[in-house]
DOLUM-502017 format. One record per residue (C-alpha): x, y, z negated. Coordinates in steps of 0.02 Angstrom, whole numbers. Example, Ala and Ser with C-alpha at 12.3 -4.5 7.8 and 13.67 -1.06 7.14 Angstrom:
@X:615&Y:-225&Z:-390
@X:684&Y:-53&Z:-357
% end
This chain:
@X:363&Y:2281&Z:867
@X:342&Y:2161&Z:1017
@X:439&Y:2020&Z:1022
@X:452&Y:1913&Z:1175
@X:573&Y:1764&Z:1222
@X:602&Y:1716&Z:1408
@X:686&Y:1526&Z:1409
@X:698&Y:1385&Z:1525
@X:796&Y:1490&Z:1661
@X:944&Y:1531&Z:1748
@X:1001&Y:1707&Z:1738
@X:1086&Y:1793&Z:1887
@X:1141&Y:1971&Z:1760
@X:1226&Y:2059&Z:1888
@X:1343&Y:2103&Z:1757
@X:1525&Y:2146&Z:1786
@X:1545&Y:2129&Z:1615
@X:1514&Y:1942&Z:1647
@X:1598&Y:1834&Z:1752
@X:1566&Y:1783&Z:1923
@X:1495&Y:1866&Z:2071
@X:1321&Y:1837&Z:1998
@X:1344&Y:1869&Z:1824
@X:1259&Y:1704&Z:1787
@X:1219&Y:1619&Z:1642
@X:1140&Y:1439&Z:1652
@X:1006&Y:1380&Z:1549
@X:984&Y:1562&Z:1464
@X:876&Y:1657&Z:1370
@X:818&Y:1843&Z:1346
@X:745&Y:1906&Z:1194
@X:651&Y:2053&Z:1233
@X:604&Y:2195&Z:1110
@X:504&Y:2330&Z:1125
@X:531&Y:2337&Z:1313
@X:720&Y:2323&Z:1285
@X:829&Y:2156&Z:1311
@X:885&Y:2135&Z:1121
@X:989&Y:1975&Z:1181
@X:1028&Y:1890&Z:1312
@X:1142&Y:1725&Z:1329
@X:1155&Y:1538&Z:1342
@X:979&Y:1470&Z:1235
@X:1126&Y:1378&Z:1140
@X:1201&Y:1509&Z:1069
@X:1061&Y:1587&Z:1011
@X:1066&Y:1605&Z:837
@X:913&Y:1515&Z:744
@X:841&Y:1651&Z:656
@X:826&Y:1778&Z:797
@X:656&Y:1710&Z:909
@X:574&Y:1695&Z:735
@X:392&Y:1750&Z:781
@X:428&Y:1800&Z:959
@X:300&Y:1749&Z:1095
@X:393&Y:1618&Z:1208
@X:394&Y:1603&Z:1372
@X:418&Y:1454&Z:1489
@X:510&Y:1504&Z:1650
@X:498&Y:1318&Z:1707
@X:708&Y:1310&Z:1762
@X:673&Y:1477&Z:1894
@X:814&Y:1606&Z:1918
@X:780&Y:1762&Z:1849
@X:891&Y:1917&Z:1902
@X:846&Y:2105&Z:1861
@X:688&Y:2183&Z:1971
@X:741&Y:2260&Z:2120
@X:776&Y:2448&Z:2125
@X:739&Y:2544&Z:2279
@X:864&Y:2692&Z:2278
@X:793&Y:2791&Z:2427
@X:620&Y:2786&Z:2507
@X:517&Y:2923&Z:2589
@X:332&Y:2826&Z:2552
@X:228&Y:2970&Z:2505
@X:157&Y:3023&Z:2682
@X:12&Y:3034&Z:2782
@X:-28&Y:2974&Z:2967
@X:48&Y:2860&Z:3092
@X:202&Y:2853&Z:3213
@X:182&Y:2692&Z:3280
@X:166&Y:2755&Z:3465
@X:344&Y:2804&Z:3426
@X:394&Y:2621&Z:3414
@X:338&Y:2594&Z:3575
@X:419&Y:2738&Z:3660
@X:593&Y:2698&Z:3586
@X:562&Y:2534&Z:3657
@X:512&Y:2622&Z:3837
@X:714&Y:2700&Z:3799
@X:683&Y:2867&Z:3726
@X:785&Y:2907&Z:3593
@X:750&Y:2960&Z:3415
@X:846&Y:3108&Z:3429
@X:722&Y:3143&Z:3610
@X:569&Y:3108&Z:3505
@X:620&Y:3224&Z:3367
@X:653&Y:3358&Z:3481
@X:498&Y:3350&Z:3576
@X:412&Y:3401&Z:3402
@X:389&Y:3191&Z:3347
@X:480&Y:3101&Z:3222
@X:470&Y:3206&Z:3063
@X:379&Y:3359&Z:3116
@X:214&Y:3263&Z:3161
@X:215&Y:3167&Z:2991
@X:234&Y:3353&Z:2920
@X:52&Y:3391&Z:3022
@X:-14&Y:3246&Z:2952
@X:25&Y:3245&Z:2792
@X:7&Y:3438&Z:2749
@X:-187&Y:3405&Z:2820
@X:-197&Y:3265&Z:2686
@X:-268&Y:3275&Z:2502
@X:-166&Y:3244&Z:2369
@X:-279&Y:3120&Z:2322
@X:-245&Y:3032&Z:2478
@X:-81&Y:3045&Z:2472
@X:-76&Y:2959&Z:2301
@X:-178&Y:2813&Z:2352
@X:-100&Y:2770&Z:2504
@X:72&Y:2804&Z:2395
@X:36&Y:2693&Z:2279
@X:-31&Y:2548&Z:2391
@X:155&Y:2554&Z:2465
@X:210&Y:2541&Z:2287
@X:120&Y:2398&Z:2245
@X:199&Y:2324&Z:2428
@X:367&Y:2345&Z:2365
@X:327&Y:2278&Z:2177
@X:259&Y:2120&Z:2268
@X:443&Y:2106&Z:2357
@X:533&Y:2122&Z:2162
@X:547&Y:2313&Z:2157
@X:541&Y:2404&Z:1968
@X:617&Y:2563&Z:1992
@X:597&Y:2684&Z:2166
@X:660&Y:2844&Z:2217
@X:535&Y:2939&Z:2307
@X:580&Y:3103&Z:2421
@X:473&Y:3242&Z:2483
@X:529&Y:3332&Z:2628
@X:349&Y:3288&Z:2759
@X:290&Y:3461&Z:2670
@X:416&Y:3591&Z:2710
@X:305&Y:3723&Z:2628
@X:283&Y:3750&Z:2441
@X:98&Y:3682&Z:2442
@X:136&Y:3516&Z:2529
@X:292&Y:3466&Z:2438
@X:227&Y:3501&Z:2270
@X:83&Y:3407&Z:2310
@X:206&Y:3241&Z:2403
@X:294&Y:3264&Z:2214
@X:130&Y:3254&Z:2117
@X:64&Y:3112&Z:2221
@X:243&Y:3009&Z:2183
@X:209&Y:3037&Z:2016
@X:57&Y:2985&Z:1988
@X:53&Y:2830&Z:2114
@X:210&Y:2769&Z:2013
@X:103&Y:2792&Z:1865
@X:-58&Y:2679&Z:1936
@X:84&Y:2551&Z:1965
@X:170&Y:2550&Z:1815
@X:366&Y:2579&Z:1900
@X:492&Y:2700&Z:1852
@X:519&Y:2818&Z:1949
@X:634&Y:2969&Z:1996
@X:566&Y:3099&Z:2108
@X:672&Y:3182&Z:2260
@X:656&Y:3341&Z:2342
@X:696&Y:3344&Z:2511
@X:671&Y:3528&Z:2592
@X:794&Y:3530&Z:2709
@X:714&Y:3369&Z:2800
@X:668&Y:3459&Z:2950
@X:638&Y:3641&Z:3023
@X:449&Y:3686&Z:3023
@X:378&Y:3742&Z:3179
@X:326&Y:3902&Z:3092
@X:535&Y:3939&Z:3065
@X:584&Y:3885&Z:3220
@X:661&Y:4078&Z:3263
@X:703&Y:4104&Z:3072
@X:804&Y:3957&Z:3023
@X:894&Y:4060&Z:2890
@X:758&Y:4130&Z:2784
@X:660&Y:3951&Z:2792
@X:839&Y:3883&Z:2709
@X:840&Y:4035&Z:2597
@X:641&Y:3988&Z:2561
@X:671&Y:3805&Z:2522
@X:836&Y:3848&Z:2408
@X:809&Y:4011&Z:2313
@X:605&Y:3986&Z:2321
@X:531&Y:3823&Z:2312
@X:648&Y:3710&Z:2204
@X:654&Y:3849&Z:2071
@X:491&Y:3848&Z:2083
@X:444&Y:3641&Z:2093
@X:609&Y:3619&Z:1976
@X:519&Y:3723&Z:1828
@X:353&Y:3622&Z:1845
@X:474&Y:3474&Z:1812
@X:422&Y:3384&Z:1982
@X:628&Y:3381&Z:2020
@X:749&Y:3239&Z:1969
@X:881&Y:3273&Z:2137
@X:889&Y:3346&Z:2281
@X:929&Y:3293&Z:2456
@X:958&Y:3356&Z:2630
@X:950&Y:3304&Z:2803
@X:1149&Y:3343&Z:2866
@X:1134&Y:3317&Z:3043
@X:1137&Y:3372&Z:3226
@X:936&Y:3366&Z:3228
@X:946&Y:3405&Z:3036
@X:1022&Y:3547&Z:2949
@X:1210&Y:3616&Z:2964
@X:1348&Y:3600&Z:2832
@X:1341&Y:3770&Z:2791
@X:1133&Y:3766&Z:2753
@X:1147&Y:3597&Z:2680
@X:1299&Y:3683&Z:2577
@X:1164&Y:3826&Z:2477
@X:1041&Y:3683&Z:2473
@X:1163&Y:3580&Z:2362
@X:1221&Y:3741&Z:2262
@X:1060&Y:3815&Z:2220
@X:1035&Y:3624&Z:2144
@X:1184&Y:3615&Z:2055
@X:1146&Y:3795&Z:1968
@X:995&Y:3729&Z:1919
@X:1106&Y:3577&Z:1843
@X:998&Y:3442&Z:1964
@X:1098&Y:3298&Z:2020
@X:1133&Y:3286&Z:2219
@X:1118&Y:3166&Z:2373
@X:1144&Y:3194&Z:2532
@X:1076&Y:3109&Z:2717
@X:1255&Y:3094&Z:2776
@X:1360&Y:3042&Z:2937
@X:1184&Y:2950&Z:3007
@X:1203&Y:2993&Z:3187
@X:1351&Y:3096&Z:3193
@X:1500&Y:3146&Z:3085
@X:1457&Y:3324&Z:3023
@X:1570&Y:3290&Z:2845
@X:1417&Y:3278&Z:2745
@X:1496&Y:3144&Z:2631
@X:1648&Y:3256&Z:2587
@X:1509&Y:3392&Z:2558
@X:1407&Y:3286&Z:2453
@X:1578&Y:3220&Z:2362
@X:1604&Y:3402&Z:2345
@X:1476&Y:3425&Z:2240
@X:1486&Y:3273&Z:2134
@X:1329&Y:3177&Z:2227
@X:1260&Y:3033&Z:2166
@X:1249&Y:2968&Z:2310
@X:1268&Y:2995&Z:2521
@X:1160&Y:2886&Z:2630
@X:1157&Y:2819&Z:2799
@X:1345&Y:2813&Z:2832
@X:1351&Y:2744&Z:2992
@X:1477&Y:2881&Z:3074
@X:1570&Y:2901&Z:2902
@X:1749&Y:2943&Z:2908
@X:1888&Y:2889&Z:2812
@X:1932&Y:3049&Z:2746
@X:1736&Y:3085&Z:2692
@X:1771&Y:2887&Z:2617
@X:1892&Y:2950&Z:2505
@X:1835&Y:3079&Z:2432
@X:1663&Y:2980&Z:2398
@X:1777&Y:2892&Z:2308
@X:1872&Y:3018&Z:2199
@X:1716&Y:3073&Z:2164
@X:1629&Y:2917&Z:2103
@X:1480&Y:2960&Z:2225
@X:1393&Y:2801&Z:2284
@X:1365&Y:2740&Z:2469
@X:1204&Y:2691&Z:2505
@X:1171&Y:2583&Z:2649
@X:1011&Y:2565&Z:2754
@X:988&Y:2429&Z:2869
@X:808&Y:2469&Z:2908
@X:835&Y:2621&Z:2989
@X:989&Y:2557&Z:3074
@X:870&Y:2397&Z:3118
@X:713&Y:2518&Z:3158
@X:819&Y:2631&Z:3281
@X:929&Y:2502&Z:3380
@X:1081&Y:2570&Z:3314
@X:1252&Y:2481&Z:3352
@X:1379&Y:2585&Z:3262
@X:1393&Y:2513&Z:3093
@X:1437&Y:2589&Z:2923
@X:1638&Y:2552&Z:2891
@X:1590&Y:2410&Z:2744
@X:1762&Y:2365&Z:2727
@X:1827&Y:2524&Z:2714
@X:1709&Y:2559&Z:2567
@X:1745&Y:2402&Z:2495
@X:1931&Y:2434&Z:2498
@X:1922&Y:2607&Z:2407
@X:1800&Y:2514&Z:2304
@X:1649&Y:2607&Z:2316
@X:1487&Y:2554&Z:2260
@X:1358&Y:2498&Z:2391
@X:1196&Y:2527&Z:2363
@X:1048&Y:2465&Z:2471
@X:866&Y:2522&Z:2512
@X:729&Y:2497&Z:2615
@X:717&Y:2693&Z:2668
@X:528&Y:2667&Z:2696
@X:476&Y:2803&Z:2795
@X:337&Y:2792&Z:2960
@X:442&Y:2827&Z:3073
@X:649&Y:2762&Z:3079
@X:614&Y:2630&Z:2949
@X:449&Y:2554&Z:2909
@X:489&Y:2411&Z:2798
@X:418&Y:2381&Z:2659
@X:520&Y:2214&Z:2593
@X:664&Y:2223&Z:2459
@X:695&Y:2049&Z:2506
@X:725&Y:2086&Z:2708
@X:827&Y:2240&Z:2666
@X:943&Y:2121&Z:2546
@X:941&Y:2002&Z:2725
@X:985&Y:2153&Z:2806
@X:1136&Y:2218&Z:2732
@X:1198&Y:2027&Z:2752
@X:1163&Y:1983&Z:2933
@X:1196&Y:2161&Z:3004
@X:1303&Y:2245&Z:2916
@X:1406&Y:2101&Z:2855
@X:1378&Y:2104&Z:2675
@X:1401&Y:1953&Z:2539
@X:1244&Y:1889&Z:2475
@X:1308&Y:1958&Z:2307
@X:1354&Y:2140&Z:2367
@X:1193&Y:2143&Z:2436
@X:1080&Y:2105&Z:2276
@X:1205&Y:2194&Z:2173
@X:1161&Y:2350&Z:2275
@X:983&Y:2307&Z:2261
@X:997&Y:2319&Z:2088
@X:1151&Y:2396&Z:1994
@X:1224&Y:2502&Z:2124
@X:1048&Y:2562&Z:2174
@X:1030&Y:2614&Z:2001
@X:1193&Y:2693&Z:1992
@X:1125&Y:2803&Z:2154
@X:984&Y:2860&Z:2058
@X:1078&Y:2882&Z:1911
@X:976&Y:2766&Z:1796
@X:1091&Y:2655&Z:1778
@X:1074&Y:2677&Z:1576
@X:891&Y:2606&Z:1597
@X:907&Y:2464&Z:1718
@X:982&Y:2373&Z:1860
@X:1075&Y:2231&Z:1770
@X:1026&Y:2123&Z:1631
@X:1099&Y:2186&Z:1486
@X:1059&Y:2191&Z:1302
@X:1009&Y:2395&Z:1268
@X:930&Y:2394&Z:1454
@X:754&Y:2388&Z:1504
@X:693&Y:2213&Z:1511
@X:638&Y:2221&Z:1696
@X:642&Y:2038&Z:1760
@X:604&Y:1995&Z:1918
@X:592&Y:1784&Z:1914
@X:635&Y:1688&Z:2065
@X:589&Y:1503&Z:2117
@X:746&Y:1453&Z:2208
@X:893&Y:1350&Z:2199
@X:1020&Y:1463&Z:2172
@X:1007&Y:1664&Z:2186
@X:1100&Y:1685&Z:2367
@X:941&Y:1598&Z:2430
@X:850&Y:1788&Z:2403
@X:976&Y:1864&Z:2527
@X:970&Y:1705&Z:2659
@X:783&Y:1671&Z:2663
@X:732&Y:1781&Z:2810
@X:533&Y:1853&Z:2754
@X:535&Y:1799&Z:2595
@X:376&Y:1873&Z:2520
@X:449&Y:1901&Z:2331
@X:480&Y:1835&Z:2159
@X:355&Y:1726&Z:2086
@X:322&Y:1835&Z:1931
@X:393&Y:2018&Z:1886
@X:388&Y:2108&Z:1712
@X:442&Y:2274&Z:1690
@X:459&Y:2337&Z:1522
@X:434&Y:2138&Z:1452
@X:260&Y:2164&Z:1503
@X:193&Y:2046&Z:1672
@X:137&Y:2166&Z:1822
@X:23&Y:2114&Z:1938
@X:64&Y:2227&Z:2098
% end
């Protein structure tokens, strides 16, 4: 059994169970086994017997909180959208582009002309970008397929790309993401296709950890976003939902409905949808990149979630088109400076609460004896400096598992 002990450092837990905002201990040590934090407390109170024979390691006084976890992402893709940049800038909306046949639908020609080899190189290199920015753990969606070939192969790509990089992942599938040009009269049966044909089918291979859909104007309806989430839950697959980003179509009370994980986006939430995220312990998750990305100016109601004390999550939503950021770091600076969140809310979502969303919240996210020993270690004064820092490339040294990564 591996035995490792992490000293000379300032821990930043992210445990409620622990006091503070931060969790913190000062002048702590973790004892890592097997992979697993075995302890994890003051080096004081560490009783004398337990580091016998463990390999020690010298954090030199640096902060060390749990690596990041990115809770929704869309990186597996091929080709480029950044003329779409410029025309938003020129005053065309996303919505315009979208509709034109942009925006999603040419990242679906792109990437269903791509091999999956491709796909899983180019994957992982955006991996290793968001390991190098303090990320351990990543959601990854399909939904640039929209045909059983593509999205099997997006799913097999995300696998093995998070495999090459050595991060846990979970593995989304995202049918209803947009309507294929091939449906564009038959909007039904390509719902009935992605529901009743192509999750059964991609669920059985075990490429499936949750599903998602696009609720939206441009997106999908509440009622086909409705079989979507039931043909899931029958196959006992944990839900999420793209909810209330551009308009309020009650995807968050549809998504609470069912028991989501998590509903994302948020800016045009309600407080009826609000509550019954709450009732039903379904996390918000909150993307400043997009919102960034896009121009927005309506912002998600943060102090209505916080008062019906729902968790919020964060994420960079790295995609090629409405949010191409590939920073942990400047999605923590984010949620502070735009959407008006506490340097602490904001790496707590980063971490816990983005667990929570992904429902690995047993394996990581806060620094916990039983939990993976996924340390991300930080060379700053005190751990708000990783929210106010605006660019900030990354921690100085990650380990997932105990074990030093080299992104």
């Amino acid at each position: 059994m591996s035995r490792t002990l992490f000293h000379a450092c300032h821990a930043a837990t992210l445990d409620p169970a622990r006091p503070g905002v931060w969790g913190a201990i000062e002048d702590a040590c973790v004892l890592v086994e097997s992979g697993r934090i075995a302890w994890i407390g003051p080096l004081a109170d560490l009783p004398a017997d337990r580091a016998e024979g463990a390999v020690r390691v010298d954090l030199q006084g640096c902060w060390i909180t749990p690596a990041l976890v990115d809770c929704h992402t869309h990186l597996v893709f091929a080709g480029d959208r950044s003329g779409e940049f410029e025309q938003r800038l020129s005053g065309v909306s996303y919505e315009a582009i979208a509709r034109a046949g942009g925006g999603i639908r040419a990242t679906v020609a792109a990437t269903r002309a791509a091999s999956l080899e491709t796909l899983a190189e180019t994957a992982e290199a955006r991996i290793r970008l968001l390991m190098r920015s303090g990320v351990g753990t990543v959601e990854i969606k399909s939904g640039y397929g929209l045909d059983l070939q593509t999205e099997r192969a997006m799913l097999l790509a995300a696998g093995e790309a998070a495999r090459r990089a050595g991060v846990r992942l979970r593995r989304t599938f995202l049918g209803l993401h947009a309507l294929p040009p091939e449906y564009e009269s038959r909007r039904a049966d390509y719902v009935r296709l992605m529901a009743h044909g192509v999750l059964p089918a991609l669920h059985a291979e075990g490429l499936v950890d949750a599903v998602d859909a696009f609720c939206e104007t441009i997106g999908f309806t509440p009622d086909e976003t409705e079989l979507m989430l039931g043909a899931a839950t029958a196959l006992g697959l944990p839900v999420r939902l793209h909810a209330e980003q551009l308009s309020d179509q009650g995807g968050a009370a549809l998504a609470a409905r069912h028991r989501a994980l998590s509903a994302d986006h948020l800016e045009y939430l309600s407080e009826d949808g609000a509550r019954a995220m709450a009732e039903a312990g379904t996390v918000a998750v909150l993307l400043p990149g997009a919102f960034y990305a896009l121009r927005e100016t309506r912002l998600p109601p943060v102090d209505l979630l916080r008062a019906l004390n729902i968790p919020m999550a964060l994420a960079t939503d790295l995609n090629p088109g409405s949010s191409p950021l590939v920073s942990a770091p400047l999605a923590i600076n984010m949620g502070c400076t735009l959407f008006g969140l506490t340097p602490a809310e904001a790496l707590a979502g980063m971490t816990r609460h983005g667990a929570k969303a992904m429902g690995v919240e047993h394996e990581c996210g806060l620094l916990r004896e039983g939990l993976a020993a996924d340390i991300a270690v930080w060379d700053l004064p005190q751990p708000a400096a990783i929210a106010c820092w605006i660019g900030l490339p990354g921690p100085e040294r990650l380990f997932l598992a105990g074990e030093a990564v080299q992104p």
